[in-house]
C-alpha positions in Angstrom: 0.0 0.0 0.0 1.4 3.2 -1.1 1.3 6.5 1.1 -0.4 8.5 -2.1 -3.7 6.1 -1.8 -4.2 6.9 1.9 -3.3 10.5 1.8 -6.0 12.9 0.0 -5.7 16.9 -1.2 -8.7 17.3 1.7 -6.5 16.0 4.4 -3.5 18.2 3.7 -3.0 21.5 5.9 -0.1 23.6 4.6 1.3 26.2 6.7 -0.7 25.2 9.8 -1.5 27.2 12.8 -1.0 25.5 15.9 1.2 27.2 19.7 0.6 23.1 21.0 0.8 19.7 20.9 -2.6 19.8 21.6 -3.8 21.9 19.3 -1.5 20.0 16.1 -3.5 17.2 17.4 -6.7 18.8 16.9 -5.9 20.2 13.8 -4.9 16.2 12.4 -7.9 15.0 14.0 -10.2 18.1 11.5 -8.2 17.5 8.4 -8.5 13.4 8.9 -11.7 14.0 9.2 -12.3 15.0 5.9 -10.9 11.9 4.3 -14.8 10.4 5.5 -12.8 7.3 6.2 -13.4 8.1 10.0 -16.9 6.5 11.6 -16.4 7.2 14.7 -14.0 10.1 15.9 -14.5 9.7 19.0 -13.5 6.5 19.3 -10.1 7.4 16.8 -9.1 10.4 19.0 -8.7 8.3 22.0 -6.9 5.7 20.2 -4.0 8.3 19.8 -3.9 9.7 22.6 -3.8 6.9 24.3 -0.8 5.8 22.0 0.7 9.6 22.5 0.3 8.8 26.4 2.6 5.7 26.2 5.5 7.6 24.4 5.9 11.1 22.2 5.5 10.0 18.9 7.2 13.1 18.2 10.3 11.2 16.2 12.8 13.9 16.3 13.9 15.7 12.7 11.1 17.6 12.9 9.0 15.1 12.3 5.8 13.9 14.1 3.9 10.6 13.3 0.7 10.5 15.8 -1.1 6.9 14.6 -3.9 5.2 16.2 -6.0 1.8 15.3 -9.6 1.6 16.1 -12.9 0.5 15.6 -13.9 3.8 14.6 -11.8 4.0 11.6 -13.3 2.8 8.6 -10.5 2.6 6.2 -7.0 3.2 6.3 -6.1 7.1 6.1 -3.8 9.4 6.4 -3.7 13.3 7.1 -0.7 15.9 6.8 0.4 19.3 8.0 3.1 21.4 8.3 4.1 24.5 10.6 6.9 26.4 9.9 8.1 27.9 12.4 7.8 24.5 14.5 5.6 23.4 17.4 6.7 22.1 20.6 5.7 18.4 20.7 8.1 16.6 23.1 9.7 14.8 20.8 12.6 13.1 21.4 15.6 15.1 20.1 13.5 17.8 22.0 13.0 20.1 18.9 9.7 21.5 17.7 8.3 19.8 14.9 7.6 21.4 11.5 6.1 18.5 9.4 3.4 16.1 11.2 1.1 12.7 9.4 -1.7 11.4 11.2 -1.9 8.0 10.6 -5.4 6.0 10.9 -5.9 2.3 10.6 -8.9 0.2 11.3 -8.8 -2.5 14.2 -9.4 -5.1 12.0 -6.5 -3.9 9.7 -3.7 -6.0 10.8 -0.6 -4.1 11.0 -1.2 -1.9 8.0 -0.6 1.2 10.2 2.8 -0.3 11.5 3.8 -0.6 7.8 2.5 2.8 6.7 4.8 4.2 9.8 7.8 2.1 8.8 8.0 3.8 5.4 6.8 7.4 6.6 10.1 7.2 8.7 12.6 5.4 5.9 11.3 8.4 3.4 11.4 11.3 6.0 14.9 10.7 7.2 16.0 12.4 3.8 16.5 16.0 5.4 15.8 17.6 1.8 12.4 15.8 1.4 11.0 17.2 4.9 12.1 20.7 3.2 11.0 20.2 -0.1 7.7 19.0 1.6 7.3 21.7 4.3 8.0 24.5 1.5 5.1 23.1 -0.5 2.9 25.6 -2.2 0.0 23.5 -2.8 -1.4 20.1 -1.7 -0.9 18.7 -5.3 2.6 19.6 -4.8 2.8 17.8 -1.5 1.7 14.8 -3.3 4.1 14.9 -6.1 6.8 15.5 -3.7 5.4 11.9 -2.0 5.1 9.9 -5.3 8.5 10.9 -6.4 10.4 10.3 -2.9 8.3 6.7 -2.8 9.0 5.5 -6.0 12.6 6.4 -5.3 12.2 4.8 -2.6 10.8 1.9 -4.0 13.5 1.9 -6.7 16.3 2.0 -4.2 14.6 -1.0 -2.3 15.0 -3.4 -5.9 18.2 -2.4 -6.7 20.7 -4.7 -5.7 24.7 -3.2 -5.7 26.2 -3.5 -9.3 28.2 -6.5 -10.2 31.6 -6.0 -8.8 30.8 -3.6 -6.3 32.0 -4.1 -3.0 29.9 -3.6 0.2 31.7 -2.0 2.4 30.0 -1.6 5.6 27.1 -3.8 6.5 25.1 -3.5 9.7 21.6 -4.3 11.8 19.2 -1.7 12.9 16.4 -2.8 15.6 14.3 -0.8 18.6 12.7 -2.1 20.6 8.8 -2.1 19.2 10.6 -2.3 15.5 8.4 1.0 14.0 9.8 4.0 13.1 13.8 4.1 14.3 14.5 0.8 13.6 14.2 2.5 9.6 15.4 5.7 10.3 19.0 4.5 11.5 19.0 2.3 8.7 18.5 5.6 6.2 20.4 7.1 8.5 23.5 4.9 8.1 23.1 4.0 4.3 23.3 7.8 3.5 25.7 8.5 5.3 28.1 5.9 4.1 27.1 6.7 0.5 28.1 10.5 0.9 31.6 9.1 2.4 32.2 7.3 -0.9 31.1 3.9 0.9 28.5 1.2 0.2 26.4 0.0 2.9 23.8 -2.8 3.8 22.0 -2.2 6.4 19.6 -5.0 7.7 16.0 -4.0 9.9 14.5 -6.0 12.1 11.3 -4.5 12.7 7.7 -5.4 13.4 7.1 -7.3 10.0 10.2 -9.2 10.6 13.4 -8.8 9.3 14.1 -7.0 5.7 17.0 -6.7 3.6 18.8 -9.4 5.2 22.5 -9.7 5.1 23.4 -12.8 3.2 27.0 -14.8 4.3 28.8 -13.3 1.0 27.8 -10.0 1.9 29.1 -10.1 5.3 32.3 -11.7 4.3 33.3 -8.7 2.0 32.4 -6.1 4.5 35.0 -4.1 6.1 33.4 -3.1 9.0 30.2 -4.1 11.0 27.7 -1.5 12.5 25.2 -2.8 15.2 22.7 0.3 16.0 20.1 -1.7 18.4 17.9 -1.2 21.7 17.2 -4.9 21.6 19.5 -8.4 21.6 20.6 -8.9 17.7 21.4 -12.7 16.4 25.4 -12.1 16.2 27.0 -15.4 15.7 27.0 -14.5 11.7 29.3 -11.9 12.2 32.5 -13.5 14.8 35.9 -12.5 13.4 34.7 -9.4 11.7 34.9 -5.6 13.4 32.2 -4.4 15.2 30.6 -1.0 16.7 27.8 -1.8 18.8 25.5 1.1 20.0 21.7 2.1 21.0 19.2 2.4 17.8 19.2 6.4 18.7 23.1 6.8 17.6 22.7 5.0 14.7 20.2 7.9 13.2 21.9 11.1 14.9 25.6 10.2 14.2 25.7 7.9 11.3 28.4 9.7 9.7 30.6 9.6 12.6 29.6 5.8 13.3 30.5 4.9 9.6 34.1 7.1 9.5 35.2 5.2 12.9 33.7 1.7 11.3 36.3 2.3 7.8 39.3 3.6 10.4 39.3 0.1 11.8 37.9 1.3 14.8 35.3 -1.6 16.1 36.4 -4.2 17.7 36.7 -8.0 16.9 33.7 -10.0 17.3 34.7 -13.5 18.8 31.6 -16.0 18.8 32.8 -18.9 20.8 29.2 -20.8 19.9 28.1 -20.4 23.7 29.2 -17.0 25.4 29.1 -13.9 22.9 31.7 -11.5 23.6 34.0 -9.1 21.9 37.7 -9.3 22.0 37.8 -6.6 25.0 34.8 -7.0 27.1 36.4 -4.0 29.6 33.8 -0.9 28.3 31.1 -2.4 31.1 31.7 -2.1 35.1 31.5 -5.6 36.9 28.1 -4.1 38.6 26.6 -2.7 35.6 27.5 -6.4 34.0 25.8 -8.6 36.8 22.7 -5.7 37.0 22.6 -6.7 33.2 22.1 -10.7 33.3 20.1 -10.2 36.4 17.5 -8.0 34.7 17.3 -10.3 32.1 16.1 -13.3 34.7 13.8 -10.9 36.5 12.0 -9.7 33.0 11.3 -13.1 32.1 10.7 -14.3 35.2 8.2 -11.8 35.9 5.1 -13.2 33.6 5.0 -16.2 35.8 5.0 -14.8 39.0 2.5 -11.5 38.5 0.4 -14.3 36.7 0.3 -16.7 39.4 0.4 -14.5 42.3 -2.1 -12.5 41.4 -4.2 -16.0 40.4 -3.3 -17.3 44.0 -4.3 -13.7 45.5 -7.7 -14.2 43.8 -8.0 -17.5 45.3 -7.7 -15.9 49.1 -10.8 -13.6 47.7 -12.7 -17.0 47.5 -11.3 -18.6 50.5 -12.2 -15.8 52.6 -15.7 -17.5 53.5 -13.5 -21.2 54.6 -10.3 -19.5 56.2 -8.8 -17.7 59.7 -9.0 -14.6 58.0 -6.0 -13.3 60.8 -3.7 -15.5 59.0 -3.1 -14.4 55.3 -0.8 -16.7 54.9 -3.0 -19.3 54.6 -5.6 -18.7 52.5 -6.3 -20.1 49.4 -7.0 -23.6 49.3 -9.8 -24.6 50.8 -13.1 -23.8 48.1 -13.5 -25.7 45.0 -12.9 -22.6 43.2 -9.5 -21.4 45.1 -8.5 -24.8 45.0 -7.9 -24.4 41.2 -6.6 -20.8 40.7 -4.2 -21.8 44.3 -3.3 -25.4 43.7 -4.5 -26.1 40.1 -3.1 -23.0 38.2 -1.5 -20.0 40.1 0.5 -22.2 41.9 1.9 -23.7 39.0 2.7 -20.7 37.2 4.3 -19.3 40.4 6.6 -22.4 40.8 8.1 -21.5 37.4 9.6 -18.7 38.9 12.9 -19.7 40.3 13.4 -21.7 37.4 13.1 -19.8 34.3 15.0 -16.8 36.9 17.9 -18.8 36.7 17.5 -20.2 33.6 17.9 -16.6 31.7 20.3 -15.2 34.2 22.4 -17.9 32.7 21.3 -17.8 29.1 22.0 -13.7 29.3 25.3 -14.7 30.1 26.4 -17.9 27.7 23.4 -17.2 25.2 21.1 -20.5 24.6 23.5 -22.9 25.9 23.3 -21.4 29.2 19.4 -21.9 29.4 19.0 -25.9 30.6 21.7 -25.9 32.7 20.4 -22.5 34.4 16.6 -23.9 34.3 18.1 -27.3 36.4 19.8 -25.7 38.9 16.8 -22.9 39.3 14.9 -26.3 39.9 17.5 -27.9 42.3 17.2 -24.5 44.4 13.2 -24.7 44.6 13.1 -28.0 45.0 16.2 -27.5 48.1 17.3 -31.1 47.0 21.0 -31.7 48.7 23.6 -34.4 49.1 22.0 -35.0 52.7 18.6 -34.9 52.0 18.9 -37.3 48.6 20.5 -39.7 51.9 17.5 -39.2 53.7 19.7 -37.6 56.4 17.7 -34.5 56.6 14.3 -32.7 54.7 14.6 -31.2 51.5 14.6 -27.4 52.3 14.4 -24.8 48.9 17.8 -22.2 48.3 14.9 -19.8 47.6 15.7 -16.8 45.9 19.1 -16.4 46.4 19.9 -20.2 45.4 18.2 -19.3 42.0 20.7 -16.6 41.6 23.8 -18.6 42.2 22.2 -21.1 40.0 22.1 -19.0 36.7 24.9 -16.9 37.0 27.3 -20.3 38.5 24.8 -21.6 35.3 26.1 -19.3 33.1 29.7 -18.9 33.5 30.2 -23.0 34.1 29.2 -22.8 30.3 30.8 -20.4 29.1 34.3 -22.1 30.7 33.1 -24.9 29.2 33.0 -23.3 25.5 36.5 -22.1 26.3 37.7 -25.7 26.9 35.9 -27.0 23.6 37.8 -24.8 21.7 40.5 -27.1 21.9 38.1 -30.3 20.2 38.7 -31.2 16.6 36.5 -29.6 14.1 35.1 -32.4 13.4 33.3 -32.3 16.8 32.1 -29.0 16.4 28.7 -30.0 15.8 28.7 -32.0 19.0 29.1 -28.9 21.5 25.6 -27.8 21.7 24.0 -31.0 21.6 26.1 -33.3 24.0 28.9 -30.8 25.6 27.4 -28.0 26.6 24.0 -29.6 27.9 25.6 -32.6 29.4 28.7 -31.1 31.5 26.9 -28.1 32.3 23.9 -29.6 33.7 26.0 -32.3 35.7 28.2 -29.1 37.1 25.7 -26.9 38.1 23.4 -29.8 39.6 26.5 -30.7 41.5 27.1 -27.9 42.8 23.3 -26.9 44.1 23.2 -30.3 45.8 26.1 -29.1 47.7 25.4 -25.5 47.9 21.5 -25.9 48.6 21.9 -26.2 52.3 24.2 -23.1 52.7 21.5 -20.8 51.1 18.3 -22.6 52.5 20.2 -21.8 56.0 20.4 -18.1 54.8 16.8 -17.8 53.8 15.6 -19.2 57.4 17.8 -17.6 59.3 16.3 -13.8 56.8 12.2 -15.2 57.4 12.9 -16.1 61.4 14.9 -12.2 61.4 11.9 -10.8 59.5 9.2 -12.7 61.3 10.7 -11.6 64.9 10.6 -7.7 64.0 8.8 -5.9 66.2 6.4 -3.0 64.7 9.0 -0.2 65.1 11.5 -2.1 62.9 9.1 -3.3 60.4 7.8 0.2 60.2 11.1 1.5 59.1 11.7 -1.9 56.7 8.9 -0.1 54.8 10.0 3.3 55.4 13.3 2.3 53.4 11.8 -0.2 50.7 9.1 2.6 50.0 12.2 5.2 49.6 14.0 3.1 47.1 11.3 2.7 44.9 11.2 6.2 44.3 15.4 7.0 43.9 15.3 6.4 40.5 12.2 5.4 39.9 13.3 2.5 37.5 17.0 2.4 37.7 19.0 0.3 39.8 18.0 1.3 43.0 14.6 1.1 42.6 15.1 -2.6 40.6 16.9 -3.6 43.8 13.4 -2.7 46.4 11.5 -4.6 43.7 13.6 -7.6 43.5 13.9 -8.1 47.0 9.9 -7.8 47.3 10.1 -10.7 44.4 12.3 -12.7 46.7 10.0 -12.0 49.8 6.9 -13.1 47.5 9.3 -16.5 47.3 9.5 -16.8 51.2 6.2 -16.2 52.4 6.9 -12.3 53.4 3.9 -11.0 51.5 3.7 -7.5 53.9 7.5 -6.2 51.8 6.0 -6.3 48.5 2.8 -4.5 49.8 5.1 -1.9 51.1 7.4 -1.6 47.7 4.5 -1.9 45.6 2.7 1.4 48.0 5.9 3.2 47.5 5.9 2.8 43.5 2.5 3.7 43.2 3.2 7.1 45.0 5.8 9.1 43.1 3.5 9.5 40.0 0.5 9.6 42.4 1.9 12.5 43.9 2.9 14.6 40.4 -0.6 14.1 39.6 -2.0 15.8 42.4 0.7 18.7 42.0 -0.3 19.7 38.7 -4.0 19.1 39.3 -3.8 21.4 42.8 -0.8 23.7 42.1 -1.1 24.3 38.3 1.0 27.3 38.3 3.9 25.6 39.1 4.0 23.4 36.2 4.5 24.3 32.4 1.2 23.6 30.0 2.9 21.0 28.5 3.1 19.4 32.1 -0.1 19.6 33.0 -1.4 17.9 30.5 0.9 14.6 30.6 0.6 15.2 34.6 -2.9 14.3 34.4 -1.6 10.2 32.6 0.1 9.8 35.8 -3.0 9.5 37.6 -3.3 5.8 35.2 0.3 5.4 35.7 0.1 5.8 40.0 -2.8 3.8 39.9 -1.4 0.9 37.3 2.1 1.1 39.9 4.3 2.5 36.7 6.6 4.2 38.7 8.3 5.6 35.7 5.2 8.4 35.4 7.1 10.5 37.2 10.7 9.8 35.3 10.3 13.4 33.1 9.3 15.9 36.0 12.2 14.3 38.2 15.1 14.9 34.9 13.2 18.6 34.6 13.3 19.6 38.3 15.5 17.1 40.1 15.9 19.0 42.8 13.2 19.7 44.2 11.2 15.9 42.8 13.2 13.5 43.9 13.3 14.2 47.3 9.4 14.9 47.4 8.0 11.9 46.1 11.2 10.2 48.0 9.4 11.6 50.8 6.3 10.5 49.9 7.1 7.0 48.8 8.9 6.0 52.1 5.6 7.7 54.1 3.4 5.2 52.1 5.6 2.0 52.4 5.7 2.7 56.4 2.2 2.7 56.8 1.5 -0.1 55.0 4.0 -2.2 57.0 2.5 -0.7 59.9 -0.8 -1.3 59.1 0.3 -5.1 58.5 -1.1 -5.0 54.6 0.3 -8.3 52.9 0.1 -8.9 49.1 1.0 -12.1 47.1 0.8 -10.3 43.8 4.1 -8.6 42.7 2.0 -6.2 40.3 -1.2 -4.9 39.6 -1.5 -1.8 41.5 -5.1 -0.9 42.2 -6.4 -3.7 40.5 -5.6 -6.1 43.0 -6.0 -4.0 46.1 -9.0 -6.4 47.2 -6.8 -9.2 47.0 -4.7 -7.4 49.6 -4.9 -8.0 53.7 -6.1 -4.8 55.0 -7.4 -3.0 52.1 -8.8 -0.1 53.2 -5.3 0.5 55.2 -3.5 0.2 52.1 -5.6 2.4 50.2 -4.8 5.0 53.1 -1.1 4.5 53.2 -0.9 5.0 49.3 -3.0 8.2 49.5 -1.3 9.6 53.1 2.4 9.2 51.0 0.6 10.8 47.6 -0.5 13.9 49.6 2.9 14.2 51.6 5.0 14.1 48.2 2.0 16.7 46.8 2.5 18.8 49.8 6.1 19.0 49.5 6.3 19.8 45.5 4.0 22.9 46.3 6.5 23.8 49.1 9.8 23.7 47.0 8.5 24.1 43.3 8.5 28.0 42.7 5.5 29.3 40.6 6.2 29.4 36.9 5.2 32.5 34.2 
């Protein structure tokens, strides 16, 4: 589908008049309109700005791309406008925007809109096209200036590199929803090496999959490698040859600087050892910023199973309430018929995949897929707390918990990459053998080994944490959640806040359901808290702010801590250490009120599921209106 058959003379405003985001918005949303491809527009204007409320889509260049699919659009459209002297539209090179398209797509319409945005941003990366387009003097002129750039475009796509002609430079381009900058860096990176005198592949994996793919003769001729990604790329394909690997956002705003350093020999060898990928000097991470890494990459998989089946086993306490001591949380949820199955039958199961596939990614972040049965075993072992003495019958099988899981994938995870170090000395002819036989084999046997004799140390550590925990009186617990509901609100995100959250997790694993109650109170609050600000106190906030201040009222409530992420980078001074404030407020009361949640997620969705609800409910609000009450003290009134 072409952009000419979506894109009418109707739905064209030239030299547009707008002083907002808002009012570009509205002015798509009239000129759409016209098109008559629009049933409901209701329905389509809260279908973007519901899209606009999960990220700008304010691309940077100038360029703006606000898209939506709903059931109010009755055919594919398009709309355009252009502003020249630029509207504020936080985009994300933070420069006003001078050239927008609206993009509509009915629901039933696959991903037709992702396509239409795909090409949008391949076409608009060519700096004279946004001119040539935004010093239109008539919408038939716009349109010819679109048919020309596409069927270049078009042309360009066909065209494969003459016969003889070396590729110099080949490379992969990916973000992480595989839309628009996943093509822009490859425009990007392709001009920019042909105005250097070079000739570059660049391959996109985007949301339709992966497009001009790099073939094995093309990336043996290459010179150089180019890696612009916000996501893992496959990389095996390209050990021995030289490498730059950065984020997706470099690979658009300094191409020409990426490609120069790529032809003066300036990556660095790729060496694929067919477990562990690494380059030839792994030194540019820290040790902590290398462990944070593979842990993440556990927890984020991890997390599906465990928000899944907590929240089913929270929803089985909601049904067991009538059959249970309802003083003792702890046990609730097996008893009815009905909690019976979301407890025993299916949230439990889904829950008891947690220390498993935890490990089992830990270690296949750090040998790649090799890593991943030998890290799923020993995530097992340490759920299961099987030992040398208990497989004698000399003592109970007690679980590592937690902490065993994380021995287990990253002991997981370097046992095989040592082992791919070793196999390296094999015959070739045995090559085929290492990820069948070796590398399963030996690296199940070692890490098994190891968690039979290691489960008993870390199943010791647990008990010894739960009987520390359990014999807390109220003034310590109270400043437990005073601290855990602080750290969610640091960095809202980062490190600090990852390492409250992860120790809620392993407090979930352990039967301390009142710590992720109190981390979950403190996330919720920081956003909680800017919402009230700019809804009470608008004159200290900017328009713009006001407006997005109002999503974080979804974002509070949904515990998406990260609401508050752009009024904390604008005024970190005086943010942080109100919602900080705030946070720890709401995770003290809600140890002190004794509220205990199973599910690791959910926010006010799963407040009934929670002991004490109504006391939760109070501790979230009571931190909200501190951190509120604080901003309105330090921010200063703006003009």
């Amino acid at each position: 589908m072409k952009i000419r058959d979506l894109l009418s003379s109707e739905s064209i405003v030239l030299n547009g008049q707008a002083a907002s985001k808002a009012e570009a918005l509205e002015v798509l949303f009239g000129a759409i309109d016209k098109s008559g491809n629009i049933a409901d527009m209701a329905a389509y204007k809260k279908a973007v700005l519901d899209r606009e409320a999960l990220s700008t889509t304010g691309v940077g260049e100038g360029v703006a791309i606000p898209h939506g699919q709903s059931e109010g659009v009755a055919k594919a459209c398009l709309s355009a406008m252009t502003v020249k002297d630029g509207v504020e539209f936080e985009s994300l090179d933070n420069q006003p925007a001078k050239l927008f398209f609206m993009i509509a797509a009915p629901k039933s319409g696959g991903d037709v809109h992702l396509a239409v945005l795909a090409r949008l941003s391949q076409m608009l990366m060519d700096e004279g096209f946004r001119n040539r387009l935004i010093n239109a003097q008539s919408a038939s002129e716009f349109l010819a200036l679109i048919d020309e750039q596409e069927a270049a475009k078009e042309a360009k796509e066909t065209a494969t590199p003459a016969a003889g002609q070396k590729i110099n430079i080949v490379g992969v381009t990916a973000c992480p929803t595989g839309i628009a900058h996943t093509y822009m860096a490859q425009e990007a990176l392709e001009a920019a090496a042909k105005e250097l005198g070079y000739v570059a592949k660049i391959e996109t994996q985007g949301s339709g999959g992966a497009k001009s793919v790099l073939t094995k003769a093309d990336i043996d001729q290459a010179d150089a490698v180019i890696i612009a990604a916000d996501k893992n790329v496959e990389m095996a394909r390209f050990n021995g040859k030289r490498v730059i690997s950065v984020p997706v956002s470099k690979g658009i705003h300094d191409a020409k600087e990426l490609v120069e350093k790529a032809m003066a020999g300036e990556g660095k060898v790729y060496v694929h050892s067919g477990a562990a990928a690494s380059f030839g000097d792994d030194g540019e991470e820290s040790i902590g910023r290398t462990i944070y890494k593979h842990l993440m990459n556990g927890v984020s998989h991890m997390l599906p199973f465990v928000i899944g089946g907590g929240i089913l086993i929270a929803l089985a306490f909601l049904f067991d309430m009538p059959y249970t001591d309802a003083s003792n949380y702890a046990s609730f949820g097996g008893n009815s018929l009905i909690a019976k199955i979301l407890n025993s039958g299916i949230g439990g199961r889904a829950f008891g995949f947690m220390l498993p596939v935890l490990a089992g990614f830990i270690a296949q972040s750090i040998a790649d897929r090799p890593g991943l049965a030998p890290g799923f075993v020993g995530g097992g072992l340490a759920a299961a707390g099987t030992s040398f003495s208990s497989l004698a019958g000399n003592s109970d099988a007690i679980s590592g918990g937690f902490l065993g899981a994380l021995f287990a994938g990253f002991f997981a995870g370097y046992a095989v990459k040592y082992l791919a170090k070793l196999s390296d000395k094999l015959p070739s002819a045995l090559e085929g053998t290492k990820p069948t036989l070796i590398y399963p084999l030996f690296g199940t046997l070692a890490v098994g080994l190891a968690m039979l004799l290691v489960n008993p140390v870390f199943a010791s550590i647990n008990l010894g944490i739960t009987g520390l925990l359990g014999s807390m009186g109220t003034s310590s617990k109270l400043l437990l959640g005073v601290v855990l509901g602080a750290m969610m609100a640091v960095d809202m995100g980062g490190p600090v806040n990852k390492a409250a959250y992860v120790f809620g997790l392993a407090s979930l694993e352990s039967g301390n359901f009142d710590i992720m109650a109190a981390v979950m109170a403190g996330g919720m609050v920081p956003p909680l808290a800017i919402a009230l600000s700019t809804t009470f106190f608008p004159k200290k906030y900017s328009k713009r702010e006001r407006d997005s201040g109002i999503t974080n009222f979804i974002m509070g409530l949904s515990f998406i801590t990260e609401g508050a992420i752009p009024f904390a980078a604008a005024d970190p001074i005086r943010v942080i250490p109100s919602i900080i404030a705030g946070s720890a407020v709401a995770g003290g009361l809600s140890m002190l009120f004794g509220c205990m949640l199973r599910a690791p997620h959910g926010g006010i969705f799963v407040v009934a599921t929670i002991s004490n609800p109504f006391g939760y409910l109070i501790a979230i609000a009571a931190g909200s209106l501190v951190g509120m009450a604080l901003l309105a003290i330090l921010k200063k009134n703006q003009e």
